[in-house]
N, C-alpha and C positions, 0 to 999 in steps of 0.2 A: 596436510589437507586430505588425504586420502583415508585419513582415520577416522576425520570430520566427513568426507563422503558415505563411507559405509556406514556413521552412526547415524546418517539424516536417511538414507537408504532404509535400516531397518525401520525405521519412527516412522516413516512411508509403508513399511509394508505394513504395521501393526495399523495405521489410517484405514488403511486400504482394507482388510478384514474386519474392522469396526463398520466402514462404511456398505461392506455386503451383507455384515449381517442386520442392520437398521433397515437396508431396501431389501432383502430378501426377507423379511421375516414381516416385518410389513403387508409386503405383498402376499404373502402365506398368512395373513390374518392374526398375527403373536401382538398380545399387549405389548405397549412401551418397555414397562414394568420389568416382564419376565427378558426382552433382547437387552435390557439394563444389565440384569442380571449374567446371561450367554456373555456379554463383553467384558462383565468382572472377572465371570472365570476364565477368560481367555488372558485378560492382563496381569492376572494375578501372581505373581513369580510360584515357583513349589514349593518354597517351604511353608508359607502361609497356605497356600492351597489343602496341604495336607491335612490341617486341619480343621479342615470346612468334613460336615457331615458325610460320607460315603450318597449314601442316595442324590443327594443336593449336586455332588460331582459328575454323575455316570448320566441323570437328568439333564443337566451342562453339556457333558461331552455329545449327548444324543444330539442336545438341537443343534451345536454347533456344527456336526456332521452332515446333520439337513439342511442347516442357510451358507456352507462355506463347503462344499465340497471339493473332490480331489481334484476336478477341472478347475473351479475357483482357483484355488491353490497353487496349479500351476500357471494361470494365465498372472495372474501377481508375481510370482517368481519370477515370470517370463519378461514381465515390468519392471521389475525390479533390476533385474539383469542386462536390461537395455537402459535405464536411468543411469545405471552405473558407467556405462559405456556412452552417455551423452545423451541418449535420445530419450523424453519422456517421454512422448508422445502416448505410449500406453499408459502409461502410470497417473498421469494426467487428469484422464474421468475419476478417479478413484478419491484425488486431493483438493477439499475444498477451497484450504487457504491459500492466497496467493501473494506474490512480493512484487515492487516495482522500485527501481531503481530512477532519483528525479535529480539533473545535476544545476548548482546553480552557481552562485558567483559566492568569491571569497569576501567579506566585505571588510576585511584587516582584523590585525591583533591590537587589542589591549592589552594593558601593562602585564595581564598572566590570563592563563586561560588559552582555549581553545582561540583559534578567527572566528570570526562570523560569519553565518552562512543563510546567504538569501535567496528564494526561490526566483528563478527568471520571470523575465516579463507575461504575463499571460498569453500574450501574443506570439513570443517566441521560445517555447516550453521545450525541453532538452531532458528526453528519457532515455536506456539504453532498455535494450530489449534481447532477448535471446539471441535474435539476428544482427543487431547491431546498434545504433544509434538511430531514436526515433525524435524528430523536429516536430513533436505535435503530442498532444496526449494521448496515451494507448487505450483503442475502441475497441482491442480484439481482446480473448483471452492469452494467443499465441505471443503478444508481444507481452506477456509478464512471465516472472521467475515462478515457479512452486517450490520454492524455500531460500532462504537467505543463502546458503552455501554455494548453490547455483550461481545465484547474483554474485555472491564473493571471486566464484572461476571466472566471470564473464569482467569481472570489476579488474583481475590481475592482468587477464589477458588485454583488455584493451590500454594499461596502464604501463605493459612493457612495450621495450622497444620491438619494432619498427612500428607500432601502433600507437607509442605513449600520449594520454593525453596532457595536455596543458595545465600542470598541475597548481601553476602559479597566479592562473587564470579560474580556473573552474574547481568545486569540488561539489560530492554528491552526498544524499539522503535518502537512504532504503527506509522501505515503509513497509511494516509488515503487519497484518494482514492488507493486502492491497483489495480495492474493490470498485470495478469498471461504476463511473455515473456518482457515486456517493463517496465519501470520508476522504482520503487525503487526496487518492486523485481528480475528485470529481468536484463539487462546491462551486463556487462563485465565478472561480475562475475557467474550471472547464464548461460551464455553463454559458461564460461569454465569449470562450471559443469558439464554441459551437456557434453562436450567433454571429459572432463578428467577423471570426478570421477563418475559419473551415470551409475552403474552398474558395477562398478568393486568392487573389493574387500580389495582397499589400500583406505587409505583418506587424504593421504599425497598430494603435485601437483607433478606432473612431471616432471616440470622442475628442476632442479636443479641452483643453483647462477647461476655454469661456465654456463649455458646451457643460462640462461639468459642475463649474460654480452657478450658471443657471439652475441645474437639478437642485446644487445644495441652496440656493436662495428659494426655489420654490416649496420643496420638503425639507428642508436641513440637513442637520447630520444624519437621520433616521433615513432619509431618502436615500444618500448614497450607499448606507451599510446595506441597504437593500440589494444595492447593482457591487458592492467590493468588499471587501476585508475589513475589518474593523481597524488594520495595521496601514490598510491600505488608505485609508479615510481619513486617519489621522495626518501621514505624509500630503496626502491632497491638501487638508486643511492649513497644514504649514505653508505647503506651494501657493495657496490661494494669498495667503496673509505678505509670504515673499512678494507677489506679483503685484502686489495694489488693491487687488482683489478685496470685497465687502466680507468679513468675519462677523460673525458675533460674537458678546463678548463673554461668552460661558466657555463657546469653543477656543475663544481666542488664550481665556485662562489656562485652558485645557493643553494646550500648543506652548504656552510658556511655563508651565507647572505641570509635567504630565501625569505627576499622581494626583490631580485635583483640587492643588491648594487655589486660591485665587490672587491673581497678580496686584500687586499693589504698589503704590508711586515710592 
C-alpha cells in the first residue's frame, strides 16, 4: 500500500501544478492555448521533450517559472508531505476530483458471480467518511476522500479488528469522481432527503404505499419517476400489484415481462 500511497501522492502533485498554472496564468492574462501548451511541457517525460524545438523549450520553462514558482513549489511539497503523513488538508484546494465511500446491503449470490449489492433506504443512507461513518449524505467537502487509495486506508481500517464491520451484513461502493448535490451522491434520492428526513426526528419516508399509488393513479408511472428511481418505480409497481392495489395493464406487463414483452393467458 505504501507504493500505491506515493504513486497517488506524486499524480497529486503533478494536479496540483497543472491546477496553478490554469489559475495563475489566467489571472496574469495567458491564453488557454499557450497554459495548454506550459502543461505539455511540464508532463512531457525527457526524452520526448528533447526533441521538441530549443526555443519552444526555454519559452516553456520561462513561463513555467512565472505561474509555478519556488514558493509554489514548496507549499505543494509541503502538501504533499503532510498527505503523506495523513493529513490533506493542504493539498486538498489544489485537487478537484473527489471519492465517496456509500455502503449498502448484500442482496445474496447467484449460481456464480459476484452478490448483489443495493444501495440503502434513502432515509437511512450509510457513508464512511474520513472521520468515520456518516448516517446521512455528505453536504460537506470534509467528509469525502480526494482519491480512492485514501478511501481504500480508511476502508481497511474500519474492516479490521476491533473495528471490523459486518461483513455479512453490509458491503460498500466507491464512486469516483464524487460530486456534493449532483451524479451519484446527489439525484432523487438525496433530493428527498433533504426534503423529508434532514432534520427530523423519524427515518422512515413519508409516504406511505396508499399515498404513493395515489400519485401513480393520478400521473402514472411518469409521475413517480419524477419523485424515485426508475428501479425504484418499478419495485413500487410490483408492491402495488402484490397489495391489491389498481395497476395498469402496460405497467402490469411491464412487472411480469420486465424486458417488455406483453403478458398473455
Amino acid at each position: 500500500m505504501n507504493k500505491e500511497i506515493n504513486a497517488q501522492a506524486e499524480r497529486h502533485k503533478r494536479e496540483a501544478i497543472c491546477s496553478l498554472i490554469a489559475a495563475n496564468g489566467i489571472a496574469q492574462g495567458y491564453k488557454p492555448r499557450t497554459l495548454r501548451d506550459v502543461e505539455q511541457w511540464y508532463l512531457l517525460p525527457s526524452e520526448p521533450l528533447c526533441l521538441a524545438p530549443k526555443a519552444w523549450q526555454e519559452k516553456m520553462a520561462g513561463l513555467f517559472d512565472q505561474l509555478v514558482t519556488a514558493a509554489h513549489m514548496q507549499q505543494i511539497d509541503s502538501a504533499v508531505a503532510l498527505y503523506l503523513e495523513g493529513d490533506d488538508s493542504e493539498l486538498r484546494p489544489y485537487i478537484k476530483r473527489r471519492t465517496c465511500v456509500e455502503f449498502g446491503t448484500i442482496t445474496g449470490r447467484g449460481s456464480y458471480g459476484p452478490p448483489g449489492w443495493r444501495a440503502r433506504k434513502f432515509s437511512d443512507p450509510l457513508y464512511l467518511t474520513p472521520a468515520g461513518f456518516l448516517r446521512a449524505y455528505p453536504e460537506k467537502d470534509e467528509d469525502l476522500f480526494i482519491d480512492s487509495t485514501q478511501a481504500q486506508l480508511a476502508l481497511d481500517f474500519y474492516r479490521s479488528p476491533p473495528n471490523g464491520i459486518d461483513r455479512e451484513k453490509l458491503d460498500y461502493s466507491i464512486f469516483q469522481p464524487a460530486v456534493l448535490g449532483r451524479g451519484r451522491i446527489g439525484g432523487k434520492a438525496y433530493q428527498r432527503w433533504l426534503k423529508e428526513v434532514k432534520g427530523q426526528s423519524y427515518t422512515e419516508p413519508r409516504r406511505s404505499l396508499e399515498e404513493s399509488h395515489g400519485i401513480y393513479q393520478a400521473s402514472g408511472r411518469e409521475g413517480l419517476e419524477k419523485l424515485y428511481s426508475r428501479g425504484y418505480v418499478f419495485a413500487l409497481i410490483r408492491k402495488f400489484n402484490a397489495e391489491g392495489l389498481a395497476v395498469k395493464k402496460e405497467d402490469f406487463d411491464r412487472i411480469v415481462h420486465p424486458r417488455g414483452y406483453p403478458a398473455t393467458a
